[in-house]
N, C-alpha and C positions, 0 to 999 in steps of 0.2 A: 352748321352755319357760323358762329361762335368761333372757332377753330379757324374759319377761313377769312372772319374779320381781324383775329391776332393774328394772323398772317401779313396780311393787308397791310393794317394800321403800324405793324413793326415796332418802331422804338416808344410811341403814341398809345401803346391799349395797354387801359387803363379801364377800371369798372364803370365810368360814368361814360367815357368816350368811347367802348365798344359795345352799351347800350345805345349810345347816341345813332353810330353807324349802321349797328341792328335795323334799330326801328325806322330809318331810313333806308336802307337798301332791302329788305323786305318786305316794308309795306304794311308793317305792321307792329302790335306794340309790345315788349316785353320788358318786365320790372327790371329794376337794380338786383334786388335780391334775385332774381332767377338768374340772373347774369351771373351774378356771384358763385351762387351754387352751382352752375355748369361751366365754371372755371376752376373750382375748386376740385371738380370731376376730372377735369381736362388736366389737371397739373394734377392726381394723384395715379392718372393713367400714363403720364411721362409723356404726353401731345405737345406740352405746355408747360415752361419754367418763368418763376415771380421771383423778383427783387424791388426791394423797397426804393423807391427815386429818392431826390435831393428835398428837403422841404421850400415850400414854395408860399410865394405871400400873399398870392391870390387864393391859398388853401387855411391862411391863416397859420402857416406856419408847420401846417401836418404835410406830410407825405403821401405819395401815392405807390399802391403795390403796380407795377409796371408788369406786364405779359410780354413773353416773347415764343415764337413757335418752335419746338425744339426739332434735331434731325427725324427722329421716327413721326413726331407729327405732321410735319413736310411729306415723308415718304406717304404716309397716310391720305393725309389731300390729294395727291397724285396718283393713288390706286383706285381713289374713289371716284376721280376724272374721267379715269382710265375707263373704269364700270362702265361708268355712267354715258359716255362716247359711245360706247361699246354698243350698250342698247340702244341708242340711237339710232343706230347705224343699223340695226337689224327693222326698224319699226317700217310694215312694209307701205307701199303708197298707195292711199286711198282717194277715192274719186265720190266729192256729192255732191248731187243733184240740187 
């Protein structure tokens, strides 16, 4: 899920703003630090490459490490689509009373 918010958010994700999206499009709440950590996973499996932004003065002057989706973690999103379609399309039709 993480993986498919720095997709999403593109030039925008960022540790606080793809916790922000997280915990808004699922419904539910996950820390900064868990964020961290599973972006940290995601960039040393090559899903995911960081560079540091421009500093800014609503950060007081710090910087933000910026996310973007790399090609295999693209391909990846799209196999897992694919799956996941996949099984859909076989769940058969039920009928209840």
């Amino acid at each position: 899920m993480i993986l498919l918010v720095v997709a999403v958010m593109h030039n925008e994700a960022y540790g606080v703003s793809i916790t922000k999206e997280y915990n808004e499009q699922a419904g539910q709440s996950i820390s900064l630090s868990a964020v961290h950590t599973v972006l940290r996973r995601l960039e040393q499996k090559g899903f995911i490459s960081s560079e540091m932004g421009a500093a800014t003065a609503e950060r007081g002057g710090r910087r933000k490490r910026l996310y973007t989706i790399t090609r295999y973690g693209l391909t990846t999103l799209e196999s897992i689509q694919e799956s996941r379609a996949s099984l859909w399309k076989r769940i058969p039709g039920f009928s209840f009373n």
